[in-house]
py3Dmol code that shows the C-alpha trace and the ligand (Angstrom):
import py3Dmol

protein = """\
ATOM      1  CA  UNK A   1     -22.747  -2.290 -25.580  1.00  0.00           C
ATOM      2  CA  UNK A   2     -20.577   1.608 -26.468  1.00  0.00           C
ATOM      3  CA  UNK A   3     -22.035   4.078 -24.109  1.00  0.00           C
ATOM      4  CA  UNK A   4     -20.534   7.496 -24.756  1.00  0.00           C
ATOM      5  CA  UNK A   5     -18.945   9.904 -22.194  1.00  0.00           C
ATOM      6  CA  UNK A   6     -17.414  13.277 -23.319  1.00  0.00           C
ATOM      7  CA  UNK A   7     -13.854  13.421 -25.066  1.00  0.00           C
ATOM      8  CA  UNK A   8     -12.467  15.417 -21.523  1.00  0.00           C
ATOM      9  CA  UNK A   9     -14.550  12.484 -19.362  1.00  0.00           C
ATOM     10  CA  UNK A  10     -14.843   9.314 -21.063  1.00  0.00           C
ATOM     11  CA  UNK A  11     -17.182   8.146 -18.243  1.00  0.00           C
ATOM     12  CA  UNK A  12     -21.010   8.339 -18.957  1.00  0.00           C
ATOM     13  CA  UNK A  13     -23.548  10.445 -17.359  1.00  0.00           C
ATOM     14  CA  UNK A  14     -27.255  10.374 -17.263  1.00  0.00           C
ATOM     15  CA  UNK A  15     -28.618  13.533 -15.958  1.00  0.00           C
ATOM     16  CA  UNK A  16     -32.404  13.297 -14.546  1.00  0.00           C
ATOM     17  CA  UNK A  17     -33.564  17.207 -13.265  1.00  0.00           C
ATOM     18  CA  UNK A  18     -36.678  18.232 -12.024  1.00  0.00           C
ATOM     19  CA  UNK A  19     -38.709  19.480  -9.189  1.00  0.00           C
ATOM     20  CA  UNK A  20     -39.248  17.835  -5.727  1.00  0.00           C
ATOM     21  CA  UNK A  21     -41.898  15.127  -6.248  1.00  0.00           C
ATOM     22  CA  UNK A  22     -41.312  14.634  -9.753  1.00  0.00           C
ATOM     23  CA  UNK A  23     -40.511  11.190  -9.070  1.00  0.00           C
ATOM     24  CA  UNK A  24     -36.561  12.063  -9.860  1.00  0.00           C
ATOM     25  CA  UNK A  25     -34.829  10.284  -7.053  1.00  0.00           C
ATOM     26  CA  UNK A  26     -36.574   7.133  -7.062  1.00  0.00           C
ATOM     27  CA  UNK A  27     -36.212   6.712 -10.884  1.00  0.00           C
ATOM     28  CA  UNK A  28     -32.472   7.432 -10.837  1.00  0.00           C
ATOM     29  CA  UNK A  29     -31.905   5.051  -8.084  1.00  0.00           C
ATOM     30  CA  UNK A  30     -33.702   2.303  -9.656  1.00  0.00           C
ATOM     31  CA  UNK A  31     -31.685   3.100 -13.331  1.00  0.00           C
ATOM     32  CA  UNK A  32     -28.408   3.667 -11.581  1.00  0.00           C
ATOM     33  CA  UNK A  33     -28.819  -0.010  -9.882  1.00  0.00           C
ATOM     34  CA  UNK A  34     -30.152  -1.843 -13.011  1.00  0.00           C
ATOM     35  CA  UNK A  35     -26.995  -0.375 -14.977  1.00  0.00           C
ATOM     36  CA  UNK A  36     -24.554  -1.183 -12.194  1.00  0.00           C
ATOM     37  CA  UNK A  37     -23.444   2.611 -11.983  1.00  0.00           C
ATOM     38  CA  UNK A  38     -23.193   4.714  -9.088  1.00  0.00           C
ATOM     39  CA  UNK A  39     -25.796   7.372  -8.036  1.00  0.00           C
ATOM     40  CA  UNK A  40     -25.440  11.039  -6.645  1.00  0.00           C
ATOM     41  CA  UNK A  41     -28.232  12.567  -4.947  1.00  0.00           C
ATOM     42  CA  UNK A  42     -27.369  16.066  -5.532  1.00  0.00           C
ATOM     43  CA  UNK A  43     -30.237  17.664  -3.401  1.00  0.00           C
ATOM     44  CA  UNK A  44     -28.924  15.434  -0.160  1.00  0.00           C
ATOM     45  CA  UNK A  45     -25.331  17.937  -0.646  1.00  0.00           C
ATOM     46  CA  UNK A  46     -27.883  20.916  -0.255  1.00  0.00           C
ATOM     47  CA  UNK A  47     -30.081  19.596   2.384  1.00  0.00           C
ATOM     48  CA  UNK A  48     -27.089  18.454   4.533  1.00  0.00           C
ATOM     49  CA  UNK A  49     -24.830  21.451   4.168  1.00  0.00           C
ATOM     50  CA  UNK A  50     -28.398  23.540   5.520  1.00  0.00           C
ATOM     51  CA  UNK A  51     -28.169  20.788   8.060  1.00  0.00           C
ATOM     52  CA  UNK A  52     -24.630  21.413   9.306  1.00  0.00           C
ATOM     53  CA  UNK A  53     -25.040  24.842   9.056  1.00  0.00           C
ATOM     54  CA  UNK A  54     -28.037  24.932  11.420  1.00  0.00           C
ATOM     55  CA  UNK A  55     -26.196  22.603  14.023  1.00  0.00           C
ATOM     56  CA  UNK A  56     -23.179  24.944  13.776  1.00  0.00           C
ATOM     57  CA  UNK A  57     -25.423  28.128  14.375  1.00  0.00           C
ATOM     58  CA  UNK A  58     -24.784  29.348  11.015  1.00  0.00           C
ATOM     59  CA  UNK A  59     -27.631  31.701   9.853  1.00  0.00           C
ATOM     60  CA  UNK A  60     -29.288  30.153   6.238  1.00  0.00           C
ATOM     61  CA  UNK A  61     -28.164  33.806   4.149  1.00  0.00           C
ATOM     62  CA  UNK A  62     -24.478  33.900   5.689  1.00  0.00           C
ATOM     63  CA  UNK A  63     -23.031  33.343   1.878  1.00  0.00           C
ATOM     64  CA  UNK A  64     -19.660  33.168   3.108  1.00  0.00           C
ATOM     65  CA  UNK A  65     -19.633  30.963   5.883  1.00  0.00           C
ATOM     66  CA  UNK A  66     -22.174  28.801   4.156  1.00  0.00           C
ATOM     67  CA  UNK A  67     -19.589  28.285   1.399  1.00  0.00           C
ATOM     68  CA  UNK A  68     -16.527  27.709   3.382  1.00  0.00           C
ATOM     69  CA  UNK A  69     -18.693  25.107   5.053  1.00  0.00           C
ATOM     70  CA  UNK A  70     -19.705  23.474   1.543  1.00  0.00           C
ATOM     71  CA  UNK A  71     -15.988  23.477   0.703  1.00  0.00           C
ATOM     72  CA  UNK A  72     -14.919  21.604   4.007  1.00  0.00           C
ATOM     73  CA  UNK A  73     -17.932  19.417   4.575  1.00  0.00           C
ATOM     74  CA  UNK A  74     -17.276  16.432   6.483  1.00  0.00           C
ATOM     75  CA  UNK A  75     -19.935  14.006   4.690  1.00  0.00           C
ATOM     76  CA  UNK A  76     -19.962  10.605   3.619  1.00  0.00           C
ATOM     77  CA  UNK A  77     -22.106   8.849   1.318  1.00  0.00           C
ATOM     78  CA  UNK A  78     -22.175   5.306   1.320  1.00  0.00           C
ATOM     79  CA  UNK A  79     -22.504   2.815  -1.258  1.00  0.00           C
ATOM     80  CA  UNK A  80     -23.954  -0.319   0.163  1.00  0.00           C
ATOM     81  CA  UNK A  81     -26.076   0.630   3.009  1.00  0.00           C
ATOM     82  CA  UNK A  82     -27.675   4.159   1.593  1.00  0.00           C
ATOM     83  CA  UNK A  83     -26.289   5.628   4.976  1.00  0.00           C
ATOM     84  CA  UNK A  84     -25.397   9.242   4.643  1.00  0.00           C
ATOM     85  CA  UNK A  85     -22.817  10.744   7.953  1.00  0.00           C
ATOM     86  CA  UNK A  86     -22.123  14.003   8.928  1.00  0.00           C
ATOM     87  CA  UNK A  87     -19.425  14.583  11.404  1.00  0.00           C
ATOM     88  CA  UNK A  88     -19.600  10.220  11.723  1.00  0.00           C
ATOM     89  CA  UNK A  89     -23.180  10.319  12.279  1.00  0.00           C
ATOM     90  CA  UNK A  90     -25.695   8.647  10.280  1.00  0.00           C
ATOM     91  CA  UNK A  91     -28.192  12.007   9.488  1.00  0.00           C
ATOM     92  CA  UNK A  92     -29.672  10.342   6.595  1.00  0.00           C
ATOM     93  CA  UNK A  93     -33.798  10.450   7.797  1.00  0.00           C
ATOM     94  CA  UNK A  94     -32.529  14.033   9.497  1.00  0.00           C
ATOM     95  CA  UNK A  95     -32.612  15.368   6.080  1.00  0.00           C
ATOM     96  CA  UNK A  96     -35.695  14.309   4.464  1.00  0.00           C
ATOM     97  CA  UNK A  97     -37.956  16.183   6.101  1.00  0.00           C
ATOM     98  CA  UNK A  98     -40.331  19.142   4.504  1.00  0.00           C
ATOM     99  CA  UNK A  99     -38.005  21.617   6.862  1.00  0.00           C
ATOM    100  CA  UNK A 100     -34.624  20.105   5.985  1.00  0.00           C
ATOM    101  CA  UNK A 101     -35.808  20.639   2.327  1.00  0.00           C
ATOM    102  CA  UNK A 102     -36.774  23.806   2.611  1.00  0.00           C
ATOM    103  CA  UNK A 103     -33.900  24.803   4.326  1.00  0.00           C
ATOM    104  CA  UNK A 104     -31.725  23.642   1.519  1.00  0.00           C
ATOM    105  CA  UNK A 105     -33.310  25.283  -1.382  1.00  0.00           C
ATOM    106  CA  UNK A 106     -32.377  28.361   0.576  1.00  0.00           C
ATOM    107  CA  UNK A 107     -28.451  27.601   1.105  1.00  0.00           C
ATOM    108  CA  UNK A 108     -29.136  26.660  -2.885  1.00  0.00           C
ATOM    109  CA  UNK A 109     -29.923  30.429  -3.913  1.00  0.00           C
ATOM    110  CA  UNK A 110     -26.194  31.084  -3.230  1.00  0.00           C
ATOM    111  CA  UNK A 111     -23.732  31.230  -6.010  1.00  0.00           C
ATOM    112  CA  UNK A 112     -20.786  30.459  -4.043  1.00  0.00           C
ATOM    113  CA  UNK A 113     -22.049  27.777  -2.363  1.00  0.00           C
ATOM    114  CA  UNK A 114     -23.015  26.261  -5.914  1.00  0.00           C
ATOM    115  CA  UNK A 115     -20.051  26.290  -6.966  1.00  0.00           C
ATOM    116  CA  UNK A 116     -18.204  25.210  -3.409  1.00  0.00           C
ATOM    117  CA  UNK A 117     -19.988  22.308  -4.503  1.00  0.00           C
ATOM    118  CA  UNK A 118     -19.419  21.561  -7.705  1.00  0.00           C
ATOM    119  CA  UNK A 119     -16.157  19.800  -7.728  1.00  0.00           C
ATOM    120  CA  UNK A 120     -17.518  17.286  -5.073  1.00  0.00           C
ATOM    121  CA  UNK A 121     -20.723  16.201  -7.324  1.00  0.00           C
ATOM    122  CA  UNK A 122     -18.094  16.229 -10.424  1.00  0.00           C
ATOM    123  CA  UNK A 123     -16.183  13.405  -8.122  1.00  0.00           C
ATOM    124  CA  UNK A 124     -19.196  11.246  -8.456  1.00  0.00           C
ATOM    125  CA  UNK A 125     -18.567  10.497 -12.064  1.00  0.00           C
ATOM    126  CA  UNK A 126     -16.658   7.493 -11.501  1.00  0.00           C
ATOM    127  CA  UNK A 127     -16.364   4.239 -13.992  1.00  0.00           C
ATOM    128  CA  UNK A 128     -18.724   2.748 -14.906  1.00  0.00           C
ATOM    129  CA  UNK A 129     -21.530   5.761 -14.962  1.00  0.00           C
ATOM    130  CA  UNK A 130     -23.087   7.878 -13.114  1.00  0.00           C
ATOM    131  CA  UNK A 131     -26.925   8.869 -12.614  1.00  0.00           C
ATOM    132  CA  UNK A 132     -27.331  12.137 -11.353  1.00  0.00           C
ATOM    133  CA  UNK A 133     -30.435  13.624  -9.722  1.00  0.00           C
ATOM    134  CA  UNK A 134     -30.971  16.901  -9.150  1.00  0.00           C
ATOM    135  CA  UNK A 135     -32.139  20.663 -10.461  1.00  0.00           C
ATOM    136  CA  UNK A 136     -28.857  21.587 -12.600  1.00  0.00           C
ATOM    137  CA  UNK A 137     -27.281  18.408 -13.600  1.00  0.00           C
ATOM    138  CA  UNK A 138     -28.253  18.727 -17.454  1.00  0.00           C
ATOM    139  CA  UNK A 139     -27.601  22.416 -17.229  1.00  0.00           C
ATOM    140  CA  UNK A 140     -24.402  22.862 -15.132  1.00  0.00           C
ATOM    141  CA  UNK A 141     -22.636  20.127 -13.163  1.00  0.00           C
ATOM    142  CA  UNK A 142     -22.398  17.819 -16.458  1.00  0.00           C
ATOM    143  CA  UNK A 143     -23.456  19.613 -19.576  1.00  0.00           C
ATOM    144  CA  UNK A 144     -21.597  17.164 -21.972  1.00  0.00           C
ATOM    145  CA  UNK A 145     -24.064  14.376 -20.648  1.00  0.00           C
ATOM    146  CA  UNK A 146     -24.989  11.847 -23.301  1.00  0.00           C
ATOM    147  CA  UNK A 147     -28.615  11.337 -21.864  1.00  0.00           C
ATOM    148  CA  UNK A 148     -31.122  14.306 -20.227  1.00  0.00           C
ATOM    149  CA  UNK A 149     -34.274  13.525 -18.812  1.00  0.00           C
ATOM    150  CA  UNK A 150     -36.086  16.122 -17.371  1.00  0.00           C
ATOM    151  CA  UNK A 151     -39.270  14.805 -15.000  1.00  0.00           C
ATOM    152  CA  UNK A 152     -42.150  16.927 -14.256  1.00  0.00           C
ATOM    153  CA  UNK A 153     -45.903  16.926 -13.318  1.00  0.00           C
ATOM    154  CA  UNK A 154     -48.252  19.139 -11.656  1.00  0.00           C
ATOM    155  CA  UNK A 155     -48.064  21.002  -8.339  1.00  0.00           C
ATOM    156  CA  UNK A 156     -50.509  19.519  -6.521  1.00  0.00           C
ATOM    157  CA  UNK A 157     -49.676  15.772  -7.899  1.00  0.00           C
ATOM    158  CA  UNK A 158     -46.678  16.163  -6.405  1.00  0.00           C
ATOM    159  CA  UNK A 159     -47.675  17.403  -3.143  1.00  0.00           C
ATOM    160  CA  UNK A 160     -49.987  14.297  -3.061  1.00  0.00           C
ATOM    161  CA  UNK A 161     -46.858  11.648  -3.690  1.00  0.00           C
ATOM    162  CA  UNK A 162     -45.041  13.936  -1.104  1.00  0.00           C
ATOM    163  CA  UNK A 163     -48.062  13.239   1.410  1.00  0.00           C
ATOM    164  CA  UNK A 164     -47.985   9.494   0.792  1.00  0.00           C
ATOM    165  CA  UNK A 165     -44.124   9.248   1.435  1.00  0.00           C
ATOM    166  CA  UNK A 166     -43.998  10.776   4.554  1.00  0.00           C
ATOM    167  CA  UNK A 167     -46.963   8.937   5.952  1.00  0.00           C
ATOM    168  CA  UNK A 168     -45.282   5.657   5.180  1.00  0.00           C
ATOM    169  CA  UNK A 169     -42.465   6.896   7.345  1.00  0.00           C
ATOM    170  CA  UNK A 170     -44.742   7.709   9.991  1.00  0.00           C
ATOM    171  CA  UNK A 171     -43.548  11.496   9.486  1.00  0.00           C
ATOM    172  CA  UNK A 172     -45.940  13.907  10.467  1.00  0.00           C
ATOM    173  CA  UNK A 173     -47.829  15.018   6.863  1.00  0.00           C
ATOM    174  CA  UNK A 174     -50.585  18.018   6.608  1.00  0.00           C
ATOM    175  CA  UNK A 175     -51.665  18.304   2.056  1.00  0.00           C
ATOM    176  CA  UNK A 176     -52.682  21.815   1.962  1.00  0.00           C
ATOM    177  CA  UNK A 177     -49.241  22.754   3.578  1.00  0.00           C
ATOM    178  CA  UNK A 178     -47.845  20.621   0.934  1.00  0.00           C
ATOM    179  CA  UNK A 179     -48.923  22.128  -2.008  1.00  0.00           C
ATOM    180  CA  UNK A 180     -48.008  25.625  -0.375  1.00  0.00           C
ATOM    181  CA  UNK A 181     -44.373  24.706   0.819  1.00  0.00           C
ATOM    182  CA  UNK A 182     -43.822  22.922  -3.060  1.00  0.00           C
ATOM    183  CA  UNK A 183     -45.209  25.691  -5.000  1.00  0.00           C
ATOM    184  CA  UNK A 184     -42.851  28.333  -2.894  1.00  0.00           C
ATOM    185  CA  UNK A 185     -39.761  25.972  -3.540  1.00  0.00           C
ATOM    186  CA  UNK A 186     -40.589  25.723  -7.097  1.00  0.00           C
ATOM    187  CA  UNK A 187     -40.942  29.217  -6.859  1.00  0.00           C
ATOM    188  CA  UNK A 188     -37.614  29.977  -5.384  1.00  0.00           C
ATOM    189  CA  UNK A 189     -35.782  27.327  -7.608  1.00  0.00           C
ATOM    190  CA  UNK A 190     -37.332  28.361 -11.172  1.00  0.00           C
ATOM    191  CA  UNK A 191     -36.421  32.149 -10.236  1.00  0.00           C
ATOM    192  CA  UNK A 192     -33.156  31.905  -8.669  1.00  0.00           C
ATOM    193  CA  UNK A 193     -30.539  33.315 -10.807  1.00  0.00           C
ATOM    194  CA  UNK A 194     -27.441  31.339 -10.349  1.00  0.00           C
ATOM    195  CA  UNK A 195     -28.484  27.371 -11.846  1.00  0.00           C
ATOM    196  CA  UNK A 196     -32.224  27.931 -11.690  1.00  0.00           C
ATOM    197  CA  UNK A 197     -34.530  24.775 -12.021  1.00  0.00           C
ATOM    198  CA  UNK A 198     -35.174  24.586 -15.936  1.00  0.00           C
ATOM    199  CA  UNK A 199     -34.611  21.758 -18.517  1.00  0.00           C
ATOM    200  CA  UNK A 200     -31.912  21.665 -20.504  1.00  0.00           C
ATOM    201  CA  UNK A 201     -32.068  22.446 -24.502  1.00  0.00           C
ATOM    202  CA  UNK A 202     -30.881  18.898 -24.938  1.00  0.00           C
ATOM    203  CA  UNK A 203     -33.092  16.920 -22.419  1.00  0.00           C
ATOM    204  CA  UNK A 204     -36.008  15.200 -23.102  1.00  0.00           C
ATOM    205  CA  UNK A 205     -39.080  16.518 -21.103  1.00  0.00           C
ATOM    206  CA  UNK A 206     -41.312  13.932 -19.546  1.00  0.00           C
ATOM    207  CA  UNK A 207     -44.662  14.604 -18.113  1.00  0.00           C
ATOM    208  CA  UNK A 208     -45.405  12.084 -14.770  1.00  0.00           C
ATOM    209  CA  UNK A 209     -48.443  13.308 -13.718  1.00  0.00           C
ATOM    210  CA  UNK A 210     -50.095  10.321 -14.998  1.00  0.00           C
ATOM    211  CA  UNK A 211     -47.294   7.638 -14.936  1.00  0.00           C
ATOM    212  CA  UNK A 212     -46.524   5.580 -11.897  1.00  0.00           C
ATOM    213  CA  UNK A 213     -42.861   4.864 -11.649  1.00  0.00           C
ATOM    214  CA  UNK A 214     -42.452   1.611 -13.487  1.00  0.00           C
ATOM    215  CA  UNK A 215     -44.013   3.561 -16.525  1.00  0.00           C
ATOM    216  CA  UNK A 216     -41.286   6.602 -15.867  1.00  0.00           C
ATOM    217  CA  UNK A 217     -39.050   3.801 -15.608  1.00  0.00           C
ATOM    218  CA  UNK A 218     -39.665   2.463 -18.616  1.00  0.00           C
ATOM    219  CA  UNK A 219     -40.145   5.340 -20.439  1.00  0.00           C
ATOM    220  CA  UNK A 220     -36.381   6.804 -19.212  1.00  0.00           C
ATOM    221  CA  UNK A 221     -34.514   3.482 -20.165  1.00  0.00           C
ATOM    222  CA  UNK A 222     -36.142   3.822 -23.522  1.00  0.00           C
ATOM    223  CA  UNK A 223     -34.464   6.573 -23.538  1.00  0.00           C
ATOM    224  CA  UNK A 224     -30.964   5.625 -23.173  1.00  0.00           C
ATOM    225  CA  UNK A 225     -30.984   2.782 -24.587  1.00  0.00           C
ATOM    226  CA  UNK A 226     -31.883   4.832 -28.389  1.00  0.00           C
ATOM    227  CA  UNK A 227     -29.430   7.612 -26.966  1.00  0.00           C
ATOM    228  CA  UNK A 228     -26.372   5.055 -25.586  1.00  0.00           C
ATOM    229  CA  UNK A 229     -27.101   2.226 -28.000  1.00  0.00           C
ATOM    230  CA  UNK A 230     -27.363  -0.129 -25.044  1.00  0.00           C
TER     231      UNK A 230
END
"""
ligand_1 = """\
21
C5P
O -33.970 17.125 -4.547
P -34.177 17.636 -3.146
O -35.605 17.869 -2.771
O -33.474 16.796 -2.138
O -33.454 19.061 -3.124
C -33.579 19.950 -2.045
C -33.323 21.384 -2.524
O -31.944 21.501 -2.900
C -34.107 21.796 -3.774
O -35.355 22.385 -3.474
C -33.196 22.792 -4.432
O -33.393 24.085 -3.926
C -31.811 22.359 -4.023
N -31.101 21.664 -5.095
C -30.458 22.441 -6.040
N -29.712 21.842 -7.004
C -29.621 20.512 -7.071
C -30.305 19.687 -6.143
C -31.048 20.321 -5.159
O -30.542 23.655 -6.002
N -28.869 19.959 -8.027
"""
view = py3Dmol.view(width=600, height=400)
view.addModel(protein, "pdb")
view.setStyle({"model": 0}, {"cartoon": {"style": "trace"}})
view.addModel(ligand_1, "xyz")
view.setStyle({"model": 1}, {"stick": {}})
view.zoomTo()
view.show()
């Protein structure tokens, strides 16, 4: 089995973009733990720094404090229990919420604060792979990525799979609001101008409205298997 990194980075990346409720996150995590190679959830970096901000009283459009904050960040992912801390404390259900989310795609807008963070996503690239979910992975935080996926499906599709989550958490879940709070994220993250949500030239575009995730599944490791020669 070769799988190819970059000349500067010999260790592998597969980059999966795409918009909230694309399915992104749950097919990464399932590749990244068939492979045996670590994850990064690059939207949890967004939707904790709005976090921290918020319990540190810092207003959402303060671009400078917001990226001194990014740069100093005291967060910790871990590896084996999918526990996420901030300051010590597990915020990892804090985050998921509609709010937190939106909250994040507006820290996201930022250029500094996009790039405050790109060294610590870079870190993630650690032997032997990385999957990396997100909006800009293809495009910006590893553009030399041997494998680009870039999952999509409709607005309201995704609003429905979004409705479905949170009820099995036994979060509070209203589908009109949905579909409005989606479509103005989508909105904000396709028209930003610093990293805005679009596929890469190189990745390979894949349609989910009418896949369930073992068919995404299967259809991604297709994928790098032809591109990785696994
Ligand atoms: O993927 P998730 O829903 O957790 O992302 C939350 C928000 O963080 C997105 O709506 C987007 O604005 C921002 N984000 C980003 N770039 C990434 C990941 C997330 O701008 N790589």
């Amino acid at each position: 089995m070769t799988a190819s990194g970059s000349a500067a980075n010999p260790v592998p990346v597969i980059t999966i973009d795409g918009p909230s409720g694309s399915g992104k996150g749950t097919v990464a995590q399932i590749l990244a733990t068939e492979l045996g190679w670590h994850f990064l959830d690059s939207g949890a970096l967004y939707r904790i720094l709005a976090f921290a901000a918020q319990q540190r009283g810092i207003p959402l459009d303060d671009q400078a404090k917001l990226a001194d904050l990014a740069l100093t960040l005291p967060v910790t992912f871990s590896t084996t229990d999918a526990k996420i801390t901030l300051d010590g404390v597990d915020i990892k259900d804090e985050i998921r919420t509609e709010t937190a989310g939106n909250a994040a795609s507006q820290v996201a807008v930022i250029p500094s604060v996009r790039s405050a963070l790109l060294a610590r996503q870079r870190a993630f690239r650690i032997a032997p792979g990385l999957v990396a979910d997100g909006r800009d992975m293809g495009t910006v935080v590893f553009p030399e990525a041997p494998v680009k996926v870039f999952l999509t499906a409709s607005a309201e599709e995704r609003a429905r799979r979004r409705y479905n989550q949170l009820i099995e958490k036994g979060l509070d879940a209203n589908l009109p609001t949905l579909v409005a709070d989606i479509a103005e994220r989508d909105q904000r993250d396709t028209t930003r101008t610093v990293a805005p949500l679009v596929p890469a030239m190189d990745a390979e575009i894949v349609d989910t409205s009418e896949l369930d995730i073992a068919q995404t599944v299967t259809r991604v490791r297709n994928l790098i298997r032809q591109r990785l020669s696994m």
